[in-house]
BAMIVEX-897211 format. One line per 3 residues: their letters; for each residue x, y, z of N, C-alpha, C. Coordinates in steps of 0.001 Angstrom, whole numbers, plus 500000, padded with zeros to 6 digits. Layout:
# residues N
a) X:Y:Z:X:Y:Z:X:Y:Z ~ ...
***
This chain:
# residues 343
xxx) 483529:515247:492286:484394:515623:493398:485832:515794:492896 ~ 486261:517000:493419:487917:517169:493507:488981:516296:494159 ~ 489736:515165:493700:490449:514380:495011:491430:514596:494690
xxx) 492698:514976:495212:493860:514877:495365:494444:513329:495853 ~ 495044:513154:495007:495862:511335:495707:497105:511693:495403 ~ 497960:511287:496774:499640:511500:496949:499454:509982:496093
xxx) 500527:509841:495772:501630:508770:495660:501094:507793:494416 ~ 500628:509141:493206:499992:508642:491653:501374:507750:491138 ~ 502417:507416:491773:503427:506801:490523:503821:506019:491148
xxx) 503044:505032:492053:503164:504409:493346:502581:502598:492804 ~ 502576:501999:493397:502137:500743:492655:500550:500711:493587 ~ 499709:501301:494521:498498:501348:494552:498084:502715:493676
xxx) 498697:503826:493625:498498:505415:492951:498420:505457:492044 ~ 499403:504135:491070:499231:504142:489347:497281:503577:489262 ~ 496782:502820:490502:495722:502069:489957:494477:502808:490193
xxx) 494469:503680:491311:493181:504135:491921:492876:505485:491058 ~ 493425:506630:490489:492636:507796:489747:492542:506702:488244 ~ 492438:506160:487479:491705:505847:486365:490153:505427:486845
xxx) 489962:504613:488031:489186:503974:488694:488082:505313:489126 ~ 489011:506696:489679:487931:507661:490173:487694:508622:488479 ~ 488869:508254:487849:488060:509310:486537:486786:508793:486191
xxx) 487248:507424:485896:485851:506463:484874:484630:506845:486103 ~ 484287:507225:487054:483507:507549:488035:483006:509199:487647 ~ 483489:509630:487502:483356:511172:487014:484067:512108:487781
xxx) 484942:511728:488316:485466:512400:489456:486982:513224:489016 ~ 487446:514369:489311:488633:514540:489249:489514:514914:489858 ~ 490705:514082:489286:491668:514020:490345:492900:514162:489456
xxx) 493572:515036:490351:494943:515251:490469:495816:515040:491806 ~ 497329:514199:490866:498466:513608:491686:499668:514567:492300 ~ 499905:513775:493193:501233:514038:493922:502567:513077:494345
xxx) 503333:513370:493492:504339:512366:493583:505879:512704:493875 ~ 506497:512840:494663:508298:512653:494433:508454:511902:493470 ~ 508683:510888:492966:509112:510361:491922:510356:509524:492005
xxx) 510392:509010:493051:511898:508325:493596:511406:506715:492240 ~ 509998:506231:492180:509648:505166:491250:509295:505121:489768 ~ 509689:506450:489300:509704:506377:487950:509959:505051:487089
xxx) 511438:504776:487459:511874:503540:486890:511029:502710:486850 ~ 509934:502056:487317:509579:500406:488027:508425:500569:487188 ~ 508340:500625:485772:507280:500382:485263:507378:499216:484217
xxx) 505911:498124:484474:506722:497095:484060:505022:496676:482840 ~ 504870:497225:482788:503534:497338:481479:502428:498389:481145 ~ 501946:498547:480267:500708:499613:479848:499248:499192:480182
xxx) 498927:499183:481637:498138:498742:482251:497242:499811:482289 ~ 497111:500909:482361:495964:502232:482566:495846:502532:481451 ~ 494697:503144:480815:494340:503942:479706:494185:505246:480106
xxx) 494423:505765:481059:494298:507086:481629:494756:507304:482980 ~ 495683:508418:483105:496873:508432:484326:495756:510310:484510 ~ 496086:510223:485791:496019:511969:486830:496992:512905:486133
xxx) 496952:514004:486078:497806:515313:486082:498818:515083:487594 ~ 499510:515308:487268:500641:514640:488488:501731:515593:488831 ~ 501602:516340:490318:502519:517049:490611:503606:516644:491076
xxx) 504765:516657:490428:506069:516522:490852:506551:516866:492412 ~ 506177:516878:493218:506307:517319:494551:506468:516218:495972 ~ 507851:516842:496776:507732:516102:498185:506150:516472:499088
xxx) 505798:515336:499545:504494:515669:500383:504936:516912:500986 ~ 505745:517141:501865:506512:517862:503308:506656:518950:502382 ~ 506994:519524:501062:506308:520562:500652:505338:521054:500027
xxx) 504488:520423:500056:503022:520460:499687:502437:522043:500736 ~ 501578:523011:499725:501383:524397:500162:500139:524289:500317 ~ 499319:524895:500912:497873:525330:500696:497444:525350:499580
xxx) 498216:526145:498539:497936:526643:496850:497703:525583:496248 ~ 498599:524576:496706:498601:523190:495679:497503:521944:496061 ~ 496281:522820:497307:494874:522200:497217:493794:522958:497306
xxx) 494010:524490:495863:492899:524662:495746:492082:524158:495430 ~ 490929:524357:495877:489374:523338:494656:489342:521923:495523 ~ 490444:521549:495933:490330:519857:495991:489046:519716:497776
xxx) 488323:518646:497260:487242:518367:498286:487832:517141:498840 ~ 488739:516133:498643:489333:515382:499093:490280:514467:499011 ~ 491263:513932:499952:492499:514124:499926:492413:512538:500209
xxx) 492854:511346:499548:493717:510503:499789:495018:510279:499434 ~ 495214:509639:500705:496885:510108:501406:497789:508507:501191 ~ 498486:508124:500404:499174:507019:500713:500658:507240:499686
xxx) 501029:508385:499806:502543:508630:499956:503599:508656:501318 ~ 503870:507743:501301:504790:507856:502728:506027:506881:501907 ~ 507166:506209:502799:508118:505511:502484:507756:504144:502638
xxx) 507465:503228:502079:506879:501891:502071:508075:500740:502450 ~ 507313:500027:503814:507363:499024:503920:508721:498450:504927 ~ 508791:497564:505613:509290:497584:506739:511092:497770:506346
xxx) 511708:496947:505310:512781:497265:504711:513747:498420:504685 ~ 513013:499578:504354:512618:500533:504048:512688:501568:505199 ~ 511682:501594:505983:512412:501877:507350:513329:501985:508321
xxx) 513480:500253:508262:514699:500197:508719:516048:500889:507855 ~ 515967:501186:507290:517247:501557:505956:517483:503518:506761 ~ 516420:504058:506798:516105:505189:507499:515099:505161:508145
xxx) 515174:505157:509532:514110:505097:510646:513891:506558:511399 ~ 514250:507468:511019:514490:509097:510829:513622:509445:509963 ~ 513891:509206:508557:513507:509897:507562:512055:509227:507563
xxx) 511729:507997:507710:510457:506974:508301:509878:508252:509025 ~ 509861:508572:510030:509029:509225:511234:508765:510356:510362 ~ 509916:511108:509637:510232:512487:509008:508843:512729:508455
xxx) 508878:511477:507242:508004:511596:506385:506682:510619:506759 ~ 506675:509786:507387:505411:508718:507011:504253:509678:508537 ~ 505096:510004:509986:504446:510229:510526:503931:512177:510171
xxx) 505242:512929:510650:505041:514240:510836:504664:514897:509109 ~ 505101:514253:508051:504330:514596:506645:503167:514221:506500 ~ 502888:513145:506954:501407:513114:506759:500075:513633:508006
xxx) 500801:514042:509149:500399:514984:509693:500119:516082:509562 ~ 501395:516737:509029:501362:517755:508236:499970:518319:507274 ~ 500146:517278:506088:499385:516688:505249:497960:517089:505737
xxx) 497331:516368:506696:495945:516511:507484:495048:517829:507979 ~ 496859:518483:508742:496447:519664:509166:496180:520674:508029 ~ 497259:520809:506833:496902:521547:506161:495779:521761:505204
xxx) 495368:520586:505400:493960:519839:504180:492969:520612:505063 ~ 492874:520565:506488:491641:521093:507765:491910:522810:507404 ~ 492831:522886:507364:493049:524622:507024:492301:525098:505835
xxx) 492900:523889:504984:492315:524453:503693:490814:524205:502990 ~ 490063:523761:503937:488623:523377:504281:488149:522013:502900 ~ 489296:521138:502746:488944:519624:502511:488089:518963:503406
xxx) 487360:518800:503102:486306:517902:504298:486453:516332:504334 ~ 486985:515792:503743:487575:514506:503386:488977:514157:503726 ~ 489316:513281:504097:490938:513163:504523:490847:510905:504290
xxx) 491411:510560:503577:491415:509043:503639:492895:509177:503339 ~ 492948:508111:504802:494800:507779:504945:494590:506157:504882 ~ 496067:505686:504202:496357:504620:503703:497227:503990:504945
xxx) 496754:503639:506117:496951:502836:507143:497522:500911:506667 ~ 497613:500560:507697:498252:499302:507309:497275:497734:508465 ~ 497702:496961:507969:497008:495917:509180:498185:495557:510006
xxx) 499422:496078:509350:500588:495757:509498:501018:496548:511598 ~ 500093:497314:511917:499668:498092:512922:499572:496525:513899 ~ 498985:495498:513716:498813:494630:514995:500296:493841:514880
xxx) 500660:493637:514374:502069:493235:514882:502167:491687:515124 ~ 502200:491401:516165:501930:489695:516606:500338:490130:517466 ~ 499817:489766:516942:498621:489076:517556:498204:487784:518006
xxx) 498094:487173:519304:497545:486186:519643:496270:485900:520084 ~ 494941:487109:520119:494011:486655:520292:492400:486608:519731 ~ 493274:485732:518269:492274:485294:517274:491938:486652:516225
xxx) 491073:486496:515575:491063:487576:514721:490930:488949:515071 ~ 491486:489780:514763:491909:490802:515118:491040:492046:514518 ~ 490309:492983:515445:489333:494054:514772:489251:495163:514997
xxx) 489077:496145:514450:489827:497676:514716:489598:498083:515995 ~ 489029:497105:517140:488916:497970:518570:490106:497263:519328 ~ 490574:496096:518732:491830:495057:519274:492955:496385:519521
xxx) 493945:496301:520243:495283:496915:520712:495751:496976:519699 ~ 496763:497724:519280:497855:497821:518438:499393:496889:519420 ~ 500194:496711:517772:501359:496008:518084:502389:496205:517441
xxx) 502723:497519:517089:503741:497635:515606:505051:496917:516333 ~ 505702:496476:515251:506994:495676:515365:508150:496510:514553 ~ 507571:497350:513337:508811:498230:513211:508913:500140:513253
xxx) 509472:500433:512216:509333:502095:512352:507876:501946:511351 ~ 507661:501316:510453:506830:501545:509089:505474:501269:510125 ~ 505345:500583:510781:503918:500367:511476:503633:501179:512213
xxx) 504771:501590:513208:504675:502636:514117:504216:503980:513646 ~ 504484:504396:513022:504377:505445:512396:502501:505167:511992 ~ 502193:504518:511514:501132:504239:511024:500266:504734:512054
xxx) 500503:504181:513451:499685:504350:514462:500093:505466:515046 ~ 500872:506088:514485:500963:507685:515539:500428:508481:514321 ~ 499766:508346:512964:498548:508989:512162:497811:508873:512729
xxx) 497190:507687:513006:496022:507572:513483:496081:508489:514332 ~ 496474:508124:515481:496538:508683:517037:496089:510293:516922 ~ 497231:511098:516123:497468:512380:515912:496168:512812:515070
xxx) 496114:511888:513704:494790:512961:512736:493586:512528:513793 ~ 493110:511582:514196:491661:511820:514631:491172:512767:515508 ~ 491837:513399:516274:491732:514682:516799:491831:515897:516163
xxx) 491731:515738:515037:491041:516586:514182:489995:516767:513477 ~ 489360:515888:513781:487889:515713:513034:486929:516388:513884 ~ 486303:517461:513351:485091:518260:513351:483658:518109:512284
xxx) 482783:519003:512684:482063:518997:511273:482486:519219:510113 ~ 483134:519601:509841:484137:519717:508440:485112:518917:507991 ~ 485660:518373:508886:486794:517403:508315:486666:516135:508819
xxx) 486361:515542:507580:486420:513916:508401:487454:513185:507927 ~ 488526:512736:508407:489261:511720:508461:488297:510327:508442 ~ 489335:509611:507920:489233:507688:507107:489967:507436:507469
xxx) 490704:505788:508162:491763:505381:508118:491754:503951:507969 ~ 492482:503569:506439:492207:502242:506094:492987:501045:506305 ~ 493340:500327:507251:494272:499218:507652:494400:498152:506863
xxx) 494680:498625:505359:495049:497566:504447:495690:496267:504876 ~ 494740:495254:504357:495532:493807:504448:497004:493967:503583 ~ 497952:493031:503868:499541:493226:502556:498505:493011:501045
xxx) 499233:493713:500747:498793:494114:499182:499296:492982:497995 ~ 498705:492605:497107:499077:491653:496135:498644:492182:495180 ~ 498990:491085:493874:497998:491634:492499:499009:492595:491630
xxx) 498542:492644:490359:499513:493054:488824:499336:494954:489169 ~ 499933:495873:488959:500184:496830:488758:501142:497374:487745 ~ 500989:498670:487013:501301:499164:485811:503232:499438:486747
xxx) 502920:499880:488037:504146:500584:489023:504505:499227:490263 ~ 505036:497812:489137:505113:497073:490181:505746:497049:491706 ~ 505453:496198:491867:506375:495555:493523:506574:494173:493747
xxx) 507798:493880:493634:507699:492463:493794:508673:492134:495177 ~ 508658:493590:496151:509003:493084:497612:508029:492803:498349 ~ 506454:492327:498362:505523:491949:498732:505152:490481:498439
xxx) 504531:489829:499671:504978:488234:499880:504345:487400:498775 ~ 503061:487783:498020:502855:487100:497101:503051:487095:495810 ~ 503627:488786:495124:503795:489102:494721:505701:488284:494331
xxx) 506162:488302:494962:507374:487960:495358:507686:486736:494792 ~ 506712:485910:495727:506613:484526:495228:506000:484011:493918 ~ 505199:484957:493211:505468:484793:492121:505688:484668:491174
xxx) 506880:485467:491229:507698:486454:490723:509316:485296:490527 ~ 509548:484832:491831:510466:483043:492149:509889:482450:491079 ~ 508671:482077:491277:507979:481022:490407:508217:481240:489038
xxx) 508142:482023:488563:508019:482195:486842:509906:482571:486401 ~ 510609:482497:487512:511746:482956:487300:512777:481649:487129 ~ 512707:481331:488175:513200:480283:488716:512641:478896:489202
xxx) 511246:478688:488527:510521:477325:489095:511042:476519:490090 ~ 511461:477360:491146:511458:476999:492737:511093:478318:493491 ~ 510245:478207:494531:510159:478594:496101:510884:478062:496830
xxx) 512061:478651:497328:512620:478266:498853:512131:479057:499584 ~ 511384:478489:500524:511152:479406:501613:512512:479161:502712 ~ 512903:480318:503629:513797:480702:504490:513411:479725:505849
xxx) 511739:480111:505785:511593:479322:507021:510251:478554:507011 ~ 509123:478443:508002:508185:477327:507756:507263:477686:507619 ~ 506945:479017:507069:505795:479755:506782:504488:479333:507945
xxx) 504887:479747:509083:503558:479236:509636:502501:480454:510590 ~ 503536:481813:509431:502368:483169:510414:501391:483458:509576 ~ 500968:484112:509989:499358:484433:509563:499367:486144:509050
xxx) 499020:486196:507343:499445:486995:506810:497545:487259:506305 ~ 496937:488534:506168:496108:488704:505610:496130:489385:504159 ~ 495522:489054:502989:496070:489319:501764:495125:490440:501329
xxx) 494745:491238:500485:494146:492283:499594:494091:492831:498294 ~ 493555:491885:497597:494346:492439:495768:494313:494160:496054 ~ 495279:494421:494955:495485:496160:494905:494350:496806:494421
xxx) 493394:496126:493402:492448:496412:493065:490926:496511:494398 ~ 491136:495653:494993:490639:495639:496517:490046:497075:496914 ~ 491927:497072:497034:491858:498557:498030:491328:499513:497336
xxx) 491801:499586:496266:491399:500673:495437:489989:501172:495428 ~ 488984:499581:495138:487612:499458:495518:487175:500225:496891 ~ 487938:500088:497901:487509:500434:499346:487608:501878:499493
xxx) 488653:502104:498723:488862:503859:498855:487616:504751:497818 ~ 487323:503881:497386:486396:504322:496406:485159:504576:496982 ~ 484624:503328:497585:483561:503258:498389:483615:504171:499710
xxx) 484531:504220:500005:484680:505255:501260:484224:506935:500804 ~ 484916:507125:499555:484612:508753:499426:483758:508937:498914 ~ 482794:507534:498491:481288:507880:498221:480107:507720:498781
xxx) 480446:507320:500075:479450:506580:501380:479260:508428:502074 ~ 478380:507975:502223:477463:509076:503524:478470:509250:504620 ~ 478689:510613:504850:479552:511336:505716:479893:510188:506743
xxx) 478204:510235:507681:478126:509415:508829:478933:508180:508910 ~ 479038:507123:507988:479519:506273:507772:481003:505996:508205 ~ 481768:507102:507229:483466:506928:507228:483707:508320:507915
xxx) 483236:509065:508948:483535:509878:509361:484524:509232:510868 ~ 485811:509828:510533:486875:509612:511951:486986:507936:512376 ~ 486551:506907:510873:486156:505481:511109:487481:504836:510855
xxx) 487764:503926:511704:488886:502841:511138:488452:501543:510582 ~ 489015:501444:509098:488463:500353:508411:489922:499116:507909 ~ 489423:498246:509256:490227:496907:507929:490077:496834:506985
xxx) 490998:496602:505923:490966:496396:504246:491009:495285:504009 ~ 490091:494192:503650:490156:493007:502950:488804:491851:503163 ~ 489245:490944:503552:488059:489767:503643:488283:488807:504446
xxx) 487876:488415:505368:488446:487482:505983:488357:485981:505350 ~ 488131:485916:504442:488520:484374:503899:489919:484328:503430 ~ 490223:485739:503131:491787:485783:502939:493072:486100:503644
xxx) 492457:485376:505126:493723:485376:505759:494639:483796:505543 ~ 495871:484201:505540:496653:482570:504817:497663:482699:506015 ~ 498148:481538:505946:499647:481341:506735:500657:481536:505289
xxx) 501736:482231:505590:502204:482186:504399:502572:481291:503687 ~ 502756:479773:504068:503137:478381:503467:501725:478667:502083 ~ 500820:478632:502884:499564:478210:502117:499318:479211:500767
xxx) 500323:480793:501016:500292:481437:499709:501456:480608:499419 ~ 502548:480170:499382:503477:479512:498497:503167:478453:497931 ~ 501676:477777:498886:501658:476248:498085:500619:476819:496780
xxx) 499845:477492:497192:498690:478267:495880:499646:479041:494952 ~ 500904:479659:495144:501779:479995:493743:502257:478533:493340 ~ 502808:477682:494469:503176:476692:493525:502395:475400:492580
xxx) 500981:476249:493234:500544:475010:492306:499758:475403:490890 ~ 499635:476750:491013:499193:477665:489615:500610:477448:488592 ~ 501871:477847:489270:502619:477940:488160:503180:476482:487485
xxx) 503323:475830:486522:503866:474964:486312:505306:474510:486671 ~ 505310:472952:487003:506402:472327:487416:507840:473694:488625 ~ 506423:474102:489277:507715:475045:490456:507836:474505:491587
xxx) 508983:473545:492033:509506:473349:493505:509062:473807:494589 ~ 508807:473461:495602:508255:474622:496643:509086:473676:498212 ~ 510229:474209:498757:510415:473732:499789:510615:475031:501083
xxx) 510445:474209:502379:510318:475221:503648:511335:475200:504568 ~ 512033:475845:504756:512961:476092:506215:512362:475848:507552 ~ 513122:476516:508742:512816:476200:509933:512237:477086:510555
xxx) 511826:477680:511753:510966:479208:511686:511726:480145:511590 ~ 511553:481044:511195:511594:482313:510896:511995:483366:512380 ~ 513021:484336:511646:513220:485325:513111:512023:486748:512618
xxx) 511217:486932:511737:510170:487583:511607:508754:486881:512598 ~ 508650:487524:513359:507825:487112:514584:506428:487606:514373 ~ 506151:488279:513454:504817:488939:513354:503824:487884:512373
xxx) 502640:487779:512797:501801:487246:512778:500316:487291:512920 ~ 499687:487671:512576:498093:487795:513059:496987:487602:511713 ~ 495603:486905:512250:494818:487295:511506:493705:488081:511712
xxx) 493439:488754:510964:492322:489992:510689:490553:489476:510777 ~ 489756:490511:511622:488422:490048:510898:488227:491599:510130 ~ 487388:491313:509045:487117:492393:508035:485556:492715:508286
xxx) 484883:491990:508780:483354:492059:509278:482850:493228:509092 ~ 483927:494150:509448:483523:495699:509906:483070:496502:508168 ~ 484222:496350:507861:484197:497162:506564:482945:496411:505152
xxx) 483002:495206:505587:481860:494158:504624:480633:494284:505226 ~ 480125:495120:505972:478834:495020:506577:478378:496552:506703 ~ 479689:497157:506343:479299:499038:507138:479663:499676:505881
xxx) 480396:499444:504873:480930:500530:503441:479813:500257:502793 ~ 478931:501060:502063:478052:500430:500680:479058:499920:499991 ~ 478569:499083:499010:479149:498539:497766:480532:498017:497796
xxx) 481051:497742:499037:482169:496952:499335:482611:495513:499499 ~ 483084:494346:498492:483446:493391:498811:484396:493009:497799 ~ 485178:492318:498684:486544:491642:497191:486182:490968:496096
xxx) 486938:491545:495274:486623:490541:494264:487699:489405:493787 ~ 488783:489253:494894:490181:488672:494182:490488:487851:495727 ~ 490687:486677:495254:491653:485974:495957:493117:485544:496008
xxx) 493733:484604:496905:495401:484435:496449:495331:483899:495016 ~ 494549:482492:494730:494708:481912:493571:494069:482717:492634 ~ 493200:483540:492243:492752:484239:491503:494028:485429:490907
xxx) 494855:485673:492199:496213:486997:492128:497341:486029:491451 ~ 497475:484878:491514:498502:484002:491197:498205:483541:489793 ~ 496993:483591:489806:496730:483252:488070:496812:484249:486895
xxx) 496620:485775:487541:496503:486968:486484:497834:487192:486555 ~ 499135:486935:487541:500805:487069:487374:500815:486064:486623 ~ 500539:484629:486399:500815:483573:485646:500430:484065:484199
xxx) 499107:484612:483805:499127:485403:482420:499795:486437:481908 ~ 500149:487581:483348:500465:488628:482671:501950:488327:482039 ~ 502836:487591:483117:504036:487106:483317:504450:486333:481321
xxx) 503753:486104:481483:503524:484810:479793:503435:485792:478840 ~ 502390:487228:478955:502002:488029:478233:503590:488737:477911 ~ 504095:489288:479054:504933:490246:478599:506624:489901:478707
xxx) 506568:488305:478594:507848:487557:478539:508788:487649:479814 ~ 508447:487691:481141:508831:488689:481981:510125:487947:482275 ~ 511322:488575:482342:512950:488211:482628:513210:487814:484003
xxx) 514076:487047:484657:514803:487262:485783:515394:488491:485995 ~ 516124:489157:485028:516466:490646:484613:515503:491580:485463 ~ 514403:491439:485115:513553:492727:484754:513017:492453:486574
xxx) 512846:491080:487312:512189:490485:488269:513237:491066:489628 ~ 514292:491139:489283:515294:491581:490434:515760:493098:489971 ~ 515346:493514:489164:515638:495050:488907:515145:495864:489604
xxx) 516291:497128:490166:515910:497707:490934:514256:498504:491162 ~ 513725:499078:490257:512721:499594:490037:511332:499094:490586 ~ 511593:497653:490933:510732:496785:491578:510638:496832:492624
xxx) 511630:497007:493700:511938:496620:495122:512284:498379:495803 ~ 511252:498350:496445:511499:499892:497027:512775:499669:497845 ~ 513583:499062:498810:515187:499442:499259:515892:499127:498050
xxx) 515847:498598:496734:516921:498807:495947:517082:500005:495088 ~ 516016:500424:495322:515587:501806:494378:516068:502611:495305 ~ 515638:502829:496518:516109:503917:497528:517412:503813:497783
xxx) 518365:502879:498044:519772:502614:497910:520646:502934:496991 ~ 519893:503052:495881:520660:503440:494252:520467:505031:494194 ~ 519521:505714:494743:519060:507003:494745:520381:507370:495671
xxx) 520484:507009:497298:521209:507705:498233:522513:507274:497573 ~ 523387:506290:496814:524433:506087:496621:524896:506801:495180 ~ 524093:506972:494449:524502:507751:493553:524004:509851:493784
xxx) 523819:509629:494725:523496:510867:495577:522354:511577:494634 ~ 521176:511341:494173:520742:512050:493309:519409:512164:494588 ~ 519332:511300:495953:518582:512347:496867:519882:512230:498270
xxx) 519301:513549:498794:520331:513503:499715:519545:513333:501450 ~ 520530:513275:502111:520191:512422:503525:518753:512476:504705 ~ 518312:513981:503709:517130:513497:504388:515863:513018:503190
xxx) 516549:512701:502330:515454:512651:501012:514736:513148:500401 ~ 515325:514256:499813:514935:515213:499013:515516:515485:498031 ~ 515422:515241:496559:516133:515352:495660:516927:516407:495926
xxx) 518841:516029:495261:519353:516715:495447:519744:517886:494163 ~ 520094:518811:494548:519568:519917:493558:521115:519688:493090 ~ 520974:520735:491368:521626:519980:490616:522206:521288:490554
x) 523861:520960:490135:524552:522583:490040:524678:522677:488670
***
């Protein structure tokens, strides 16, 4: 199969085409490239052909051949949004709309979008499953759910839309992130052998190694039409829903001699846990293979492996708003985010 994947230079995009080559599959990328910088080891033995390109100009031409399209270039993560809640809608909702329609034009019969769990928001009634209400709390979620909303009314016999409600993402990547909560923490840990937490960690966060997802997207574009046709799939496991205390006490007790103290609650109000039932009982060949302490132990090696700095841990290249902040202030993209052209 032909797949096109947006967002190859991405910290899930660096991981998933080695995963569909070694499969036999080929695929070619699509990237802006705002994350060049944030590469923090030689983790792949084999990267996609990678088009330099904003999604929002993405042509017909640039999906000949391709039989299917996963989609998880948008602007990541609630930070991020808020920073531009414009350019958020610009790109995460009406580009990847865009995106859908033109894939249905161009007779892709496949469409898998990189949805979030981040869609329920505060949830209070118990585990939460893709027929539960939505609850977004910022622009980055919202947006999430006006894909949904918008692509599934496009699915015919020919085009089937996927939409995967990834648990928060954890786990080592070649295109890190260390603005993600476990990732983050420990990232503190090996830096600074303390966790302060801000507040009392007592919401309910569902986790997903990156490798996870990667697995799920995999399994999705190789399952029987019927299956993932116009389907919404939670991403993860439900043994891995944590309060976030309980990922800080599992970084602090993998890493050696690291502090771990808690604040008072938190003005981040979102909270819920996930059931995954759906996707562990209905994808062939789908189940995790990674837990928190399992994700906390391969940062504890890799971290040792590649001497990793406080330097290198707060550098911009890591943290998608410090990267996007350094881009708009040294003007090299301009206000609606599009590289700015050079005289």
């Amino acid at each position: 199969m032909k797949i096109l994947v947006t967002g190859t230079e991405g910290y899930l995009g660096s991981l998933l085409p080695p995963l569909l080559i070694e499969r036999g599959h080929e695929v070619i990328g699509v990237d802006t490239g705002y994350y060049k910088v944030g590469w923090l080891y030689n983790g792949t033995e084999v990267t996609a052909k990678t088009i330099n390109k904003d999604i929002r100009n993405l042509q017909k031409e640039d999906l000949q051949g391709v039989e299917a399209i996963v989609h998880m270039a948008e602007l990541s993560n609630d930070p991020t949004g808020q920073l531009a809640p414009h350019i958020t809608y610009e790109i995460n909702h009406q580009g990847s709309l865009r995106l859908a329609k033109l894939a249905k034009e161009a007779g892709i019969r496949r469409f898998v979008y990189m949805s979030s769990c981040s869609v329920y928001g505060v949830a209070t009634e118990g585990d939460v499953t893709e027929e539960s209400s939505v609850n977004p709390q910022t622009a980055y979620a919202e947006c999430k759910t006006f894909v949904e909303r918008d692509v599934a009314p496009l699915a015919d016999d020919d085009f089937s839309p996927t939409f995967m409600r990834n648990a928060t993402a954890f786990g080592a990547s070649p295109r890190m992130r260390f603005d993600i909560v476990l990732n983050n923490l420990a990232g503190l840990a090996w830096t600074t052998k303390e966790i302060k937490m801000t507040s009392d960690g007592t919401p309910w966060r569902p986790l997903a190694h990156a490798l996870d997802i990667c697995k799920a997207i995999v399994c999705t574009l190789e399952a029987p039409r019927d299956i993932i046709h116009n389907q919404i799939f939670n991403v993860g496991d439900t043994a891995n829903n944590y309060r976030v205390k309980e990922i800080a006490e599992i970084i602090a007790d993998v890493f050696p001699g690291c502090k771990l103290s808690f604040g008072t609650q938190g003005a981040d109000n979102r909270s819920y846990r996930v059931s995954f039932e759906k996707i562990n009982t209905v994808l062939p060949g789908f189940k995790c293979d990674w837990n928190a302490r399992k994700g906390a132990e391969q940062f504890l090696d890799l971290f040792s492996q590649i001497d990793m700095t406080e330097e290198t841990f707060l550098s911009r290249g890591f943290t998608r708003l410090k990267q996007l902040e350094y881009l708009i202030r040294t003007q090299q993209i301009d206000k609606d985010f599009f590289w700015a052209k050079k005289s």
